[in-house]
NUMI-213806 format. One record per residue (C-alpha): x, y, z. Coordinates in Angstrom, 1 decimal. Layout:
<nodes>
<node><px>X</px><py>Y</py><pz>Z</pz></node>
...
</nodes>
This chain:
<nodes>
<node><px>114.4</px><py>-25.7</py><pz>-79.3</pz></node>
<node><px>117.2</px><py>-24.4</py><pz>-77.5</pz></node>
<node><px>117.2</px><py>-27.2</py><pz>-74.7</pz></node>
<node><px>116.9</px><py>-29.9</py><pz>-77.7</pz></node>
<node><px>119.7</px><py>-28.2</py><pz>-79.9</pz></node>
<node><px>122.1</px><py>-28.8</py><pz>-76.7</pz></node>
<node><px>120.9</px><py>-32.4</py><pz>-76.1</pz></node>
<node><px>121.9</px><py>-32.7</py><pz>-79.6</pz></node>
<node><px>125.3</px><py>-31.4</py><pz>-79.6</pz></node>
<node><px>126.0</px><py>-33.4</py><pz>-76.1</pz></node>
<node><px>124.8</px><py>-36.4</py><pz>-77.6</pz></node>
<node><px>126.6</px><py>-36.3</py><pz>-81.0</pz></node>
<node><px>130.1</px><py>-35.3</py><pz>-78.8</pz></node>
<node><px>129.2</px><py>-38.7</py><pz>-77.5</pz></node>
<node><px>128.5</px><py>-40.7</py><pz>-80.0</pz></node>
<node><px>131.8</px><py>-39.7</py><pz>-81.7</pz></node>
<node><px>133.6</px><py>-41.1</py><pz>-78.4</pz></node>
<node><px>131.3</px><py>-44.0</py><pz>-77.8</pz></node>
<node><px>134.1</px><py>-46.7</py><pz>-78.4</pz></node>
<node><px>137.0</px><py>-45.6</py><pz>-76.3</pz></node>
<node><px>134.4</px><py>-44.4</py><pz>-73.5</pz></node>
<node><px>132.9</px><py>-48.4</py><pz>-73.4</pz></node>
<node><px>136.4</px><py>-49.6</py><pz>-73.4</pz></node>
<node><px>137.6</px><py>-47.3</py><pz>-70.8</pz></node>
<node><px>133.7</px><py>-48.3</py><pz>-68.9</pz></node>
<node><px>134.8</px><py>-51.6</py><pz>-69.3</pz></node>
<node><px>138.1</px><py>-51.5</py><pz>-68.2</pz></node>
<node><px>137.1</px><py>-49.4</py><pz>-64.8</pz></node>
<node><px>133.7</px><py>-51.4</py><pz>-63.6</pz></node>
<node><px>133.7</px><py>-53.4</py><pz>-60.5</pz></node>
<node><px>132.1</px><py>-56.5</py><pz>-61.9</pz></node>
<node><px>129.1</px><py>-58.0</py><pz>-62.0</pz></node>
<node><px>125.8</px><py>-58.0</py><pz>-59.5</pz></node>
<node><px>123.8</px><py>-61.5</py><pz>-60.1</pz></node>
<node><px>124.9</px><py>-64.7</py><pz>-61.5</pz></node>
<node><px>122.6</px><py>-66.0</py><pz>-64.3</pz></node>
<node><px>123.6</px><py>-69.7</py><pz>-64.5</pz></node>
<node><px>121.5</px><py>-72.6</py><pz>-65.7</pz></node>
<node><px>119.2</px><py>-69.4</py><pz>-66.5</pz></node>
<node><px>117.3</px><py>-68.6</py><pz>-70.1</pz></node>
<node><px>117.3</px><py>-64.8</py><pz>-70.7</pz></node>
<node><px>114.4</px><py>-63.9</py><pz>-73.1</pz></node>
<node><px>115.2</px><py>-61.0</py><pz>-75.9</pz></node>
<node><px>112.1</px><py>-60.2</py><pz>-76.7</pz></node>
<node><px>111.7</px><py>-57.8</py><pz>-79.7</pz></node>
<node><px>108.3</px><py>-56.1</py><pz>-81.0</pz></node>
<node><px>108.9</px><py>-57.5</py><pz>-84.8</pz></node>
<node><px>109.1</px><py>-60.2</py><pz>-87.1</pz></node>
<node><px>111.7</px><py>-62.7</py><pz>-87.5</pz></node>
<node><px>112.8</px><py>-61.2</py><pz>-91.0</pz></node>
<node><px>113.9</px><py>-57.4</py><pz>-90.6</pz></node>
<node><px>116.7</px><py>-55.5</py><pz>-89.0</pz></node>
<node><px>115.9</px><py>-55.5</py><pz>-85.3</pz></node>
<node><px>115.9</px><py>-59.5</py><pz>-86.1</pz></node>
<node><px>119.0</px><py>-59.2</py><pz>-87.4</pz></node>
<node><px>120.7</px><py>-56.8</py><pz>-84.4</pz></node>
<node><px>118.8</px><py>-59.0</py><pz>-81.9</pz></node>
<node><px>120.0</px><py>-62.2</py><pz>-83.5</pz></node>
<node><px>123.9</px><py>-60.4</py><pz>-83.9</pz></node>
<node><px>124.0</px><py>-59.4</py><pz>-79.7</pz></node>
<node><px>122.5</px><py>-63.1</py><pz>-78.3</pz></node>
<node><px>125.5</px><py>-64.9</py><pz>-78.1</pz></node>
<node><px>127.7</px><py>-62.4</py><pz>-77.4</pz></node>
<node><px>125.7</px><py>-61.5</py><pz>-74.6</pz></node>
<node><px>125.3</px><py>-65.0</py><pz>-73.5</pz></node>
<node><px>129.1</px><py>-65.5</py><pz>-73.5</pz></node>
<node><px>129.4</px><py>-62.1</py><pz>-71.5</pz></node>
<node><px>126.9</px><py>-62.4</py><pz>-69.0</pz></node>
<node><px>128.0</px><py>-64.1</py><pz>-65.4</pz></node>
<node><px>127.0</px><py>-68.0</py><pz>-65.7</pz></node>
<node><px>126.7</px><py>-68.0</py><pz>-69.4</pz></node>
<node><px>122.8</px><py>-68.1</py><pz>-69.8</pz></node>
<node><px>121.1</px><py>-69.1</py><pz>-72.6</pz></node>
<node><px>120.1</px><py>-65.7</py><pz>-74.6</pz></node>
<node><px>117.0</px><py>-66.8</py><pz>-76.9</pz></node>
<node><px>115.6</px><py>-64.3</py><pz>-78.7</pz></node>
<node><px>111.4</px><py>-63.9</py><pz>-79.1</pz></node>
<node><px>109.3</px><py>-62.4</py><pz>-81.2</pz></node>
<node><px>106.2</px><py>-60.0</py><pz>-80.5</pz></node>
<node><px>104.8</px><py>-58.6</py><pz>-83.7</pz></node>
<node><px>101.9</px><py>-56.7</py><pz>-83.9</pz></node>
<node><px>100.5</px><py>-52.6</py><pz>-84.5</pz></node>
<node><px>103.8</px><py>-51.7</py><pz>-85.6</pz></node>
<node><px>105.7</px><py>-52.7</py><pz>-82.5</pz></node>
<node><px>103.4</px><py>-51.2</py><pz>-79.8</pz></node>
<node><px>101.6</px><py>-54.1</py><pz>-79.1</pz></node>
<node><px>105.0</px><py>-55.6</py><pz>-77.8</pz></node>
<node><px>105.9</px><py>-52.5</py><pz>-76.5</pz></node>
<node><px>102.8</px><py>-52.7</py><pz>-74.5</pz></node>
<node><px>103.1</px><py>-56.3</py><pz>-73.2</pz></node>
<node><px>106.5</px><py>-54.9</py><pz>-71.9</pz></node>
<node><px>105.1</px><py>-52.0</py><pz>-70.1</pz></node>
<node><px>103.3</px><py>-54.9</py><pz>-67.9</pz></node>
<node><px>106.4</px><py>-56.7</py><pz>-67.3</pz></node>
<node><px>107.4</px><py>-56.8</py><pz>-64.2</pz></node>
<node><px>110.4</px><py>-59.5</py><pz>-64.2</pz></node>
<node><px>113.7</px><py>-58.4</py><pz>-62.1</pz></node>
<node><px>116.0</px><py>-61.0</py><pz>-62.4</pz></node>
<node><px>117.8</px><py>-60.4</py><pz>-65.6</pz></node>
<node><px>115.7</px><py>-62.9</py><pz>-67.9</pz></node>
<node><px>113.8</px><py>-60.6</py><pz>-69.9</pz></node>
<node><px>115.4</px><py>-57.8</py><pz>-72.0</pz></node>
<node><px>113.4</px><py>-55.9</py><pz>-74.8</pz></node>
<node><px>115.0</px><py>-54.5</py><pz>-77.6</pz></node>
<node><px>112.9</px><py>-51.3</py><pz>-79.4</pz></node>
<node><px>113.6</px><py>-49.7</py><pz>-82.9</pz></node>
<node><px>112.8</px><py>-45.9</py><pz>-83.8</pz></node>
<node><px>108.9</px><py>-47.9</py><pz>-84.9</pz></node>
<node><px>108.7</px><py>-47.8</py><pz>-81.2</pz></node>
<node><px>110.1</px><py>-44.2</py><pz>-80.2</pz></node>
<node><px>107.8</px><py>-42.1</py><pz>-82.9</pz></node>
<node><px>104.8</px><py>-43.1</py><pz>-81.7</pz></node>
<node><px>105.5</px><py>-42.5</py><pz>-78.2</pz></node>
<node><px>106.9</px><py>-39.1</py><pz>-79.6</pz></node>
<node><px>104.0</px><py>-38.1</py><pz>-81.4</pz></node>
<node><px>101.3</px><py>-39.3</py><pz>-78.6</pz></node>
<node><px>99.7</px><py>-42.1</py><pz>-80.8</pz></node>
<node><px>96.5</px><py>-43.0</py><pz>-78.7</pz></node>
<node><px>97.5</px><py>-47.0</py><pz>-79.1</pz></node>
<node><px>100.3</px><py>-46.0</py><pz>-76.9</pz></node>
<node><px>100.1</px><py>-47.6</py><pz>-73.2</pz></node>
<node><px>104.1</px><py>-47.5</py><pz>-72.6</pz></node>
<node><px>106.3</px><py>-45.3</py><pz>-71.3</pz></node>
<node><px>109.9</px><py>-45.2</py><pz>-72.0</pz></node>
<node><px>111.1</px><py>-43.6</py><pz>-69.0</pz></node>
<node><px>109.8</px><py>-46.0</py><pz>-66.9</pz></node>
<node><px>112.2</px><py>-48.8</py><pz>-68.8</pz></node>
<node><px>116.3</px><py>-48.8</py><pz>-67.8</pz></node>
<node><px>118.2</px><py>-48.4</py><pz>-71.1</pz></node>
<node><px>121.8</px><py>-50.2</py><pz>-71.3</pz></node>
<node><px>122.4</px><py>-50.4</py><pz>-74.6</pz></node>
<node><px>121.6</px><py>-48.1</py><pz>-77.9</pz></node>
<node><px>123.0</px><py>-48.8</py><pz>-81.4</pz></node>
<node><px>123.0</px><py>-46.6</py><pz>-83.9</pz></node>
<node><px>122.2</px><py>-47.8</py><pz>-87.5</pz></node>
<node><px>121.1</px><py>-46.1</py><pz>-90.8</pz></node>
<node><px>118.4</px><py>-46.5</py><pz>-93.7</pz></node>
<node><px>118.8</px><py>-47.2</py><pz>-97.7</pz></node>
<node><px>116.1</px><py>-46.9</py><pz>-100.6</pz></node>
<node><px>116.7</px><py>-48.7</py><pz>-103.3</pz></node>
<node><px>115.0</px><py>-49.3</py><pz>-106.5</pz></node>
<node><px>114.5</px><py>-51.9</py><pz>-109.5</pz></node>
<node><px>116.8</px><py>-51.2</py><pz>-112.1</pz></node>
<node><px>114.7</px><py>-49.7</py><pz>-114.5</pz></node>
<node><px>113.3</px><py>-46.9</py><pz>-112.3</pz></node>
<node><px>116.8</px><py>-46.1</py><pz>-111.0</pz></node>
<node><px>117.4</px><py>-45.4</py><pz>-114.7</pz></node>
<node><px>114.8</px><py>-42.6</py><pz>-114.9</pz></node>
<node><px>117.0</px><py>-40.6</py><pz>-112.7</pz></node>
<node><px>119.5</px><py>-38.2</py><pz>-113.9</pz></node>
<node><px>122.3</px><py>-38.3</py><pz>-111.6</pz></node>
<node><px>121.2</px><py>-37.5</py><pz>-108.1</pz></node>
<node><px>118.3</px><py>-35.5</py><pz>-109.6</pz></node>
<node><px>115.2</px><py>-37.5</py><pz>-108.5</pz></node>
<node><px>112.5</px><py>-35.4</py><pz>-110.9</pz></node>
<node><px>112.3</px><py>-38.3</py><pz>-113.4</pz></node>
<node><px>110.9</px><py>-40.2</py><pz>-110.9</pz></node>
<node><px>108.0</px><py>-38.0</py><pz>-110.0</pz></node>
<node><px>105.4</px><py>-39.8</py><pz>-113.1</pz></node>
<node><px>105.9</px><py>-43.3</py><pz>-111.3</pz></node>
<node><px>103.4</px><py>-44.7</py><pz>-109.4</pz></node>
<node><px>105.4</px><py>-46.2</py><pz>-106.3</pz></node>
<node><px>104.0</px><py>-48.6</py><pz>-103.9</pz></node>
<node><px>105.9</px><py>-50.1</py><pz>-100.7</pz></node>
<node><px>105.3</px><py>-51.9</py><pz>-97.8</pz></node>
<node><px>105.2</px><py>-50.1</py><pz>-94.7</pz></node>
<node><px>104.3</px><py>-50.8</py><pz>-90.7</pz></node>
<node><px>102.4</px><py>-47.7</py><pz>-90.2</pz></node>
<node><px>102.1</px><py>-43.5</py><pz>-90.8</pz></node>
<node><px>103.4</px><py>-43.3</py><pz>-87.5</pz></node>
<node><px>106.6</px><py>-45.7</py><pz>-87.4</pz></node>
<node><px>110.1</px><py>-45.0</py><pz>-88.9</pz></node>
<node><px>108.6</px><py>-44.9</py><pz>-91.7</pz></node>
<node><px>107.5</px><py>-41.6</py><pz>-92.0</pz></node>
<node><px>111.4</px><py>-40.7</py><pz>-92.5</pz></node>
<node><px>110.9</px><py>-42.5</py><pz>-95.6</pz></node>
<node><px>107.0</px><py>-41.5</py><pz>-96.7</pz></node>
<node><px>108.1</px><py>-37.9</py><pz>-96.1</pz></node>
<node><px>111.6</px><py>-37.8</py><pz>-97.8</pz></node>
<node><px>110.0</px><py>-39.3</py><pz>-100.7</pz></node>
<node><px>107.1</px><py>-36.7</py><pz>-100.9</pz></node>
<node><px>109.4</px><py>-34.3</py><pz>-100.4</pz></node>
<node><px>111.0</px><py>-35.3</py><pz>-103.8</pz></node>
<node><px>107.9</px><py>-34.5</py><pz>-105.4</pz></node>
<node><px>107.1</px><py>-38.6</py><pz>-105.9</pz></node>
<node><px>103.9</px><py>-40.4</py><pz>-105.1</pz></node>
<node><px>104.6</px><py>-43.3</py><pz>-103.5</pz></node>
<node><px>101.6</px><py>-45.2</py><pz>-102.0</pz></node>
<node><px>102.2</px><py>-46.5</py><pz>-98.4</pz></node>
<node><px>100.1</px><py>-50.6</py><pz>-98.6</pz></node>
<node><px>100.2</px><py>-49.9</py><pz>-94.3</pz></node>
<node><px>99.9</px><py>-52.8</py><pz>-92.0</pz></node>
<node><px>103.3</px><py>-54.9</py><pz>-92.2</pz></node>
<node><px>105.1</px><py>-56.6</py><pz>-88.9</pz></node>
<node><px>108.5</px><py>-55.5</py><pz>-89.9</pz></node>
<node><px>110.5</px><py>-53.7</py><pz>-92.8</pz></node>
<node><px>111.8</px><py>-57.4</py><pz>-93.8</pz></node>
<node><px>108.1</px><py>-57.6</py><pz>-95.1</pz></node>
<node><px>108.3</px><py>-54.6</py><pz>-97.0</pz></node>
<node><px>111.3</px><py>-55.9</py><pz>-98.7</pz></node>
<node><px>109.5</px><py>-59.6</py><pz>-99.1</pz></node>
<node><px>107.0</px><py>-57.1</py><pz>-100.8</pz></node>
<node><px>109.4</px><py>-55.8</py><pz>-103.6</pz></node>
<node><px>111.0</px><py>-59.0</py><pz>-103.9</pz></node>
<node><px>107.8</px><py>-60.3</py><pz>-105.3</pz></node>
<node><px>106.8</px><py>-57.6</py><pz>-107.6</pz></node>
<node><px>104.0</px><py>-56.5</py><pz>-105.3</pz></node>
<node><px>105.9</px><py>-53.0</py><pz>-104.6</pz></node>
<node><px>108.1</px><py>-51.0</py><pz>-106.1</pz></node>
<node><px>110.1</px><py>-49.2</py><pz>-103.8</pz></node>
<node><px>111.3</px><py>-50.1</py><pz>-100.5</pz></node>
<node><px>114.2</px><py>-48.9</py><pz>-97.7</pz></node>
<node><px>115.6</px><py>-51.2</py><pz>-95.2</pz></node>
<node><px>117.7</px><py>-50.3</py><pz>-92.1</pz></node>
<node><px>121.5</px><py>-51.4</py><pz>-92.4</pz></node>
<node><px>121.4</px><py>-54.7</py><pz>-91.2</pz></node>
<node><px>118.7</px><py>-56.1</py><pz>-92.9</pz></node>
<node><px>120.5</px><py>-53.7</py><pz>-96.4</pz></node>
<node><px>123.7</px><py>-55.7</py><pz>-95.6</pz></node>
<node><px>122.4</px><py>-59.1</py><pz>-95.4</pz></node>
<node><px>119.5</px><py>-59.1</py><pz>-97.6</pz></node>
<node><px>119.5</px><py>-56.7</py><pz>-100.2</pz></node>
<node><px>123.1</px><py>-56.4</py><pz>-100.8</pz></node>
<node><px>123.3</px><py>-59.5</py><pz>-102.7</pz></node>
<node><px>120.3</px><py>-58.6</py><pz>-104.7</pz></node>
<node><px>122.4</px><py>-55.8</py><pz>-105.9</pz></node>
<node><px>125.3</px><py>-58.0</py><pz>-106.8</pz></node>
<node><px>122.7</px><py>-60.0</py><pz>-108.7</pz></node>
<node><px>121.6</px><py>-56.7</py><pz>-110.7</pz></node>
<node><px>117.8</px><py>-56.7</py><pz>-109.4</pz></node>
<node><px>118.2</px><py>-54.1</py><pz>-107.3</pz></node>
<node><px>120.0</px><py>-50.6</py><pz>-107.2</pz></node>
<node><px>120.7</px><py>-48.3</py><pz>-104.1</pz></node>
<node><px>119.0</px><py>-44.8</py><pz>-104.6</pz></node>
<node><px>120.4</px><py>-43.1</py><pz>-101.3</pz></node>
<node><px>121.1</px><py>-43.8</py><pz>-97.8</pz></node>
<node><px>119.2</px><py>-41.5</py><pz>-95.1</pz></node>
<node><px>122.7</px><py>-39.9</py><pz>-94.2</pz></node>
<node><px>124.5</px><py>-39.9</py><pz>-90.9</pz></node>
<node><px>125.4</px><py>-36.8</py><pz>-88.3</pz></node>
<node><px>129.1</px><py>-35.2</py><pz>-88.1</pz></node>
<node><px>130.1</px><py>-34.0</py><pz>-84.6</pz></node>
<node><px>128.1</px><py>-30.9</py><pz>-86.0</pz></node>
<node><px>125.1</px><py>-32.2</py><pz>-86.4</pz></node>
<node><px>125.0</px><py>-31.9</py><pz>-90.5</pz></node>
<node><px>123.5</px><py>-34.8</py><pz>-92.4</pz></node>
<node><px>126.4</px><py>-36.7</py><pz>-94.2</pz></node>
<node><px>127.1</px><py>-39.7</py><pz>-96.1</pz></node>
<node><px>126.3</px><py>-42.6</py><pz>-93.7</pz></node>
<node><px>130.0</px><py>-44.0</py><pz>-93.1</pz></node>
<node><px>128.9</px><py>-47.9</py><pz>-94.2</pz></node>
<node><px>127.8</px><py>-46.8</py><pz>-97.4</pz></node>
<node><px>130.3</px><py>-44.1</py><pz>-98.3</pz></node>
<node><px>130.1</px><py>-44.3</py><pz>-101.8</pz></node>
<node><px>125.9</px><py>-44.0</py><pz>-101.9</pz></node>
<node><px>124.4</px><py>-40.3</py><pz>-101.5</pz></node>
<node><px>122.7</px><py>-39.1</py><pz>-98.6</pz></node>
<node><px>119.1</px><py>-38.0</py><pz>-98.7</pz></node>
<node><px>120.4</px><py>-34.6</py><pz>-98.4</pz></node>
<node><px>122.5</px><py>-35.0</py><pz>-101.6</pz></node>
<node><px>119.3</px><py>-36.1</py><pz>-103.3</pz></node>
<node><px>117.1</px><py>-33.3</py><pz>-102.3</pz></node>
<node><px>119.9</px><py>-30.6</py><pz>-102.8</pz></node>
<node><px>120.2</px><py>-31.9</py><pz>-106.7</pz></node>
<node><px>116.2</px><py>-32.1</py><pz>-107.4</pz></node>
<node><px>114.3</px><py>-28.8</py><pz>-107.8</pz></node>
<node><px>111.3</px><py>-29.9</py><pz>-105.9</pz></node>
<node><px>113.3</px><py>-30.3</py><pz>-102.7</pz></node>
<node><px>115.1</px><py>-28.0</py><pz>-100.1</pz></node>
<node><px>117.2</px><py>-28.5</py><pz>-97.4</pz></node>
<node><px>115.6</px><py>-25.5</py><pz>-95.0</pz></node>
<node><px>112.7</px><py>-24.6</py><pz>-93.9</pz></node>
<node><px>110.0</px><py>-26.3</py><pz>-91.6</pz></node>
<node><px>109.4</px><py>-29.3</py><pz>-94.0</pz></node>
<node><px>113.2</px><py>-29.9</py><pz>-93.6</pz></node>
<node><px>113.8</px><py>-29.2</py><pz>-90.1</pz></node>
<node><px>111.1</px><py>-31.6</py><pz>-89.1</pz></node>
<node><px>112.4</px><py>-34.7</py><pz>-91.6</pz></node>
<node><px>115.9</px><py>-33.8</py><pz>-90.2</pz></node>
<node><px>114.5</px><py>-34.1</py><pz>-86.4</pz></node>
<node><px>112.8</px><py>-37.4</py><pz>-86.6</pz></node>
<node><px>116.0</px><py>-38.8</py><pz>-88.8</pz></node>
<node><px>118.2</px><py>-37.7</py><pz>-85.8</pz></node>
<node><px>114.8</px><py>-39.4</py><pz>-83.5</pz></node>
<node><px>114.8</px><py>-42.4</py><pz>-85.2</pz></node>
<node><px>118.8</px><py>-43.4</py><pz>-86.8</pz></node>
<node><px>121.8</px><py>-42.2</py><pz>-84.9</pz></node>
<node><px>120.0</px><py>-44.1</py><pz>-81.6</pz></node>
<node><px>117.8</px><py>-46.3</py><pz>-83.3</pz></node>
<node><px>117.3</px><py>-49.6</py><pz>-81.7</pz></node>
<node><px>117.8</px><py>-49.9</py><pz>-77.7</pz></node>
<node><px>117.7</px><py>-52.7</py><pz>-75.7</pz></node>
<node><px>115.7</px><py>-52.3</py><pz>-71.9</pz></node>
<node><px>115.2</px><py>-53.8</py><pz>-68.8</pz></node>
<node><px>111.9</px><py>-53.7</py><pz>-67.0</pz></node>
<node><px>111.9</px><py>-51.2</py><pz>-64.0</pz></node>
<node><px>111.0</px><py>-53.3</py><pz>-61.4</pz></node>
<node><px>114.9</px><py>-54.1</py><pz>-62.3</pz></node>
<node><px>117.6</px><py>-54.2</py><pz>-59.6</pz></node>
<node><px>120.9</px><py>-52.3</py><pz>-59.4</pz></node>
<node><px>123.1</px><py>-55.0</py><pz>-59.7</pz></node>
<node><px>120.9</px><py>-56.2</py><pz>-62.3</pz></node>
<node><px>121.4</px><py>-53.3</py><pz>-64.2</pz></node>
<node><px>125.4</px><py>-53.0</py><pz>-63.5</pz></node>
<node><px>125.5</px><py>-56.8</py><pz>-64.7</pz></node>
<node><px>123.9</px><py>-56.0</py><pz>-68.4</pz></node>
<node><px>125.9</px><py>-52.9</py><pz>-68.3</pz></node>
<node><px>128.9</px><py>-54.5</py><pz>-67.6</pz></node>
<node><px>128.0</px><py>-57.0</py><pz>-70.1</pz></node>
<node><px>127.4</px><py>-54.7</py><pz>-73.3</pz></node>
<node><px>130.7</px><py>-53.4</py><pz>-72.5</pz></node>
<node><px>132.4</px><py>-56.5</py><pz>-72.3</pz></node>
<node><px>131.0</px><py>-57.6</py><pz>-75.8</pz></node>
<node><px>131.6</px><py>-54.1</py><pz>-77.6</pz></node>
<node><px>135.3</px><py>-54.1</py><pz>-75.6</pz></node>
<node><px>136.1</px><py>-57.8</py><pz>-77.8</pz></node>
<node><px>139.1</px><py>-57.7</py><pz>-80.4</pz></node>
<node><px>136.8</px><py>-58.8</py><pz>-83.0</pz></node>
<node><px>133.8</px><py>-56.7</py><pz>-82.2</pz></node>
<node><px>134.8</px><py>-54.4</py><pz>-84.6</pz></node>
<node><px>135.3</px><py>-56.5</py><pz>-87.6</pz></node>
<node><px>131.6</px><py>-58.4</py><pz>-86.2</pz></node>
<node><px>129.4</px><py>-55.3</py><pz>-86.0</pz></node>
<node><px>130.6</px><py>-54.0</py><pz>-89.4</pz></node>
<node><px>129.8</px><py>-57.1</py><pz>-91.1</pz></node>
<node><px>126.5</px><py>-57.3</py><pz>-89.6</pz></node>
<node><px>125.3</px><py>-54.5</py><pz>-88.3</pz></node>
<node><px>127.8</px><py>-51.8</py><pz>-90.2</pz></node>
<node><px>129.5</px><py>-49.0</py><pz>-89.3</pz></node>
<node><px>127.5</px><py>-47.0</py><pz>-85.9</pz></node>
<node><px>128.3</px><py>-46.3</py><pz>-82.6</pz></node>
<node><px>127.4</px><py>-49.0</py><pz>-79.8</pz></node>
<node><px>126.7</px><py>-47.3</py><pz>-76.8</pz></node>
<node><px>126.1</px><py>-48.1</py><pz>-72.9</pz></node>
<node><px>126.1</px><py>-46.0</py><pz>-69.6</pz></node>
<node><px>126.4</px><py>-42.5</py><pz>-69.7</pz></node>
<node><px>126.6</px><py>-42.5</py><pz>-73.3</pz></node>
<node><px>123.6</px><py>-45.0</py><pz>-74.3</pz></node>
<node><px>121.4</px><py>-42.4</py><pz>-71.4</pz></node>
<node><px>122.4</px><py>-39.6</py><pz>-74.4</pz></node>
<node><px>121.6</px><py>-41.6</py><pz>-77.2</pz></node>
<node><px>118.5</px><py>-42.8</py><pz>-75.3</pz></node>
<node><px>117.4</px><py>-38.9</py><pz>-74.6</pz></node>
<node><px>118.3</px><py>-38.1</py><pz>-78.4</pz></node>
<node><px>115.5</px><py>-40.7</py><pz>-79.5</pz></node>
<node><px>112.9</px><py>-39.8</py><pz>-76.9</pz></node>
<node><px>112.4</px><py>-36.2</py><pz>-77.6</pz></node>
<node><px>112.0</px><py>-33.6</py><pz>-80.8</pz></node>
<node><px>111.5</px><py>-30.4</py><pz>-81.2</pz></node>
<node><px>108.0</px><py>-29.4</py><pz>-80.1</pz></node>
<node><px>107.8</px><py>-27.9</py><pz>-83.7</pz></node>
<node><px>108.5</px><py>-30.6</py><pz>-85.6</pz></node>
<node><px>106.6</px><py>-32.8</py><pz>-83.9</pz></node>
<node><px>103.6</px><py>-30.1</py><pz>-84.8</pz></node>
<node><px>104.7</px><py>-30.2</py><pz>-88.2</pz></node>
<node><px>104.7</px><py>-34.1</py><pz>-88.7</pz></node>
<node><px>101.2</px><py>-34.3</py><pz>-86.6</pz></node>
<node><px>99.6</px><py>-32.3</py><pz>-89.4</pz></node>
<node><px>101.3</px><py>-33.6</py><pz>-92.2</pz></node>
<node><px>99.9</px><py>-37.0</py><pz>-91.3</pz></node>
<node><px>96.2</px><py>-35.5</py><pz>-90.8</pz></node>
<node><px>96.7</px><py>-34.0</py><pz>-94.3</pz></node>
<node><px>98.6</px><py>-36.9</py><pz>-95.8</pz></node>
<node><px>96.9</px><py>-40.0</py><pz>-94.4</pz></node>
<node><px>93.9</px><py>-39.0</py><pz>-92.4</pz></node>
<node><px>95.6</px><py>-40.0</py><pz>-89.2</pz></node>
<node><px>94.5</px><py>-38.4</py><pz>-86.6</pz></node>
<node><px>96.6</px><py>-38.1</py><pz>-83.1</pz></node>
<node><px>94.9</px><py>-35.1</py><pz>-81.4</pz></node>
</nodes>
């Protein structure tokens, strides 16, 4: 716990500094390794076309493409299936080292490497990380169920029956399935979906009643849903300060945080082992959240060539005003940093992983030992 408490610290110190450290990176490298022109560069992502990792894939192509030596054509590809680790799989077997094929994961990739699902044939130390974006999470609800709750006090909720679309008991979104058990509601999991812009397709046509999305796919899709008074916000999943407290995720300052939520509802408490585990797998699965990864078999200069490229984009004059539009407000890291956001979604605390193991034996019959 002790060794994971530091990585945590080290990585949150980072993640605070992450943009002047990529614009000093960027100022300081030596240039790139291989030239990619007349090439196609394949961005292959383990989901559907209609959810977040979509959406970050989709925002990072071009820039990419006009960043990388000889301006090759970044397409992005789609690999659905098993919650992302068929793709994750297929990329294990990859052995491609010229710089055409990149794969981009989400934190439905890291937790069930982190909690040993048996479908699991990849390893994530054997990829080469060079970039890692944080994001965050928001639940939201029809406008009628929002009603039943009394402020930030969720225990009017806990008589509905909630359904939602979900990829699996062992993706991100057990940050979800547990935060809302945890308020004391039952919401039924329909498991099975590609990607979370399913779930959302889901409630959009009455089929569920509940549903979260990451930022991105919030931002662009469900945003103007909330304009158009179908939808309202219940809570974001938070964000960390340089302390490692949950606090109001800075996109969405003026939504509660999970933690706000369970601190106003009786059922819910922010200590204890239930807590510490949600609060590991948040920090797991948000604050590094979706990666992109070269194969191993990768060269050096390959490597220092994507490197250098990820901090030419995030180094723009407009990146800024780009990500926040698209992606919102998170920290967009490479190098040194990106290797400490990519160790803070790789590992928990062998006690909360304990905990969540037996909470999905008891929860969902799903069985991983």
């Amino acid at each position: 716990m002790t060794d994971f408490l530091n990585l945590r610290q080290t990585a949150q110190a980072v993640l605070l500094g992450t943009a002047a450290m990529a614009m000093a990176t960027a100022a300081s490298a030596d240039g790139h390794g291989i030239d990619l022109t007349g090439e196609t560069v394949e961005f292959v992502i383990p989901f559907s076309e209609s959810g977040g990792s979509a959406r970050w894939a989709n925002f990072y192509a071009p820039l990419l493409s006009e960043a990388l030596p000889g301006n090759p054509v970044v397409v992005v590809r789609y690999r659905p299936g098993a919650g992302s680790t068929a793709g994750a799989n297929w990329f294990q077997e990859q052995g491609t080292d010229d710089g055409t094929l990149i794969f981009g994961t989400s934190g439905s990739t890291q937790f069930p490497y982190l909690l040993g699902d048996p479908r699991v044939r990849y390893e994530y130390n054997d990829w080469q990380v060079v970039l890692a974006s944080g994001t965050g999470g928001v639940a939201y609800l029809p406008p009628d169920l929002a009603g039943m709750m009394d402020g930030l006090d969720a225990t009017g909720l806990q008589g509905t029956d909630f359904i939602w679309g979900s990829q699996g008991a062992t993706r991100l979104d057990l940050v979800a399935n547990l935060a809302w058990e945890m308020l004391g509601m039952n919401v039924e999991p329909v498991f099975g979906i590609e990607g979370r812009g399913d779930g959302r397709l889901m409630f959009e046509r009455g089929e569920a009643n509940i549903d979260y999305q990451t930022s991105s796919a919030y931002l662009r899709s469900v945003t103007p849903m909330v304009e158009g008074g179908l939808v309202v916000p219940m809570m974001s999943w938070g964000a960390l300060d340089g302390a490692g407290n949950i606090v109001r995720d800075p996109t969405f300052p003026d939504m509660p945080s999970f933690k706000e939520v369970c601190e106003a509802t009786p059922a819910c408490a922010t200590e204890g082992a239930q807590w510490d585990a949600w609060k590991a797998f948040f920090i797991a699965g948000f604050p590094a959240q979706k990666m992109v990864f070269l194969p191993g078999s990768a060269s050096a200069d390959v490597v220092a060539t994507y490197a250098q490229a990820f901090d030419d984009v995030i180094a723009r004059p407009d990146f800024d005003e780009l990500a926040a539009a698209t992606l919102g407000v998170y920290p967009q890291m490479t190098r040194d940093a990106g290797q400490a956001a990519f160790k803070l979604g790789t590992q928990v605390p062998q006690e909360a992983r304990d905990y969540v193991v037996n909470w999905l034996q008891e929860s969902y019959g799903v069985t991983l030992e």
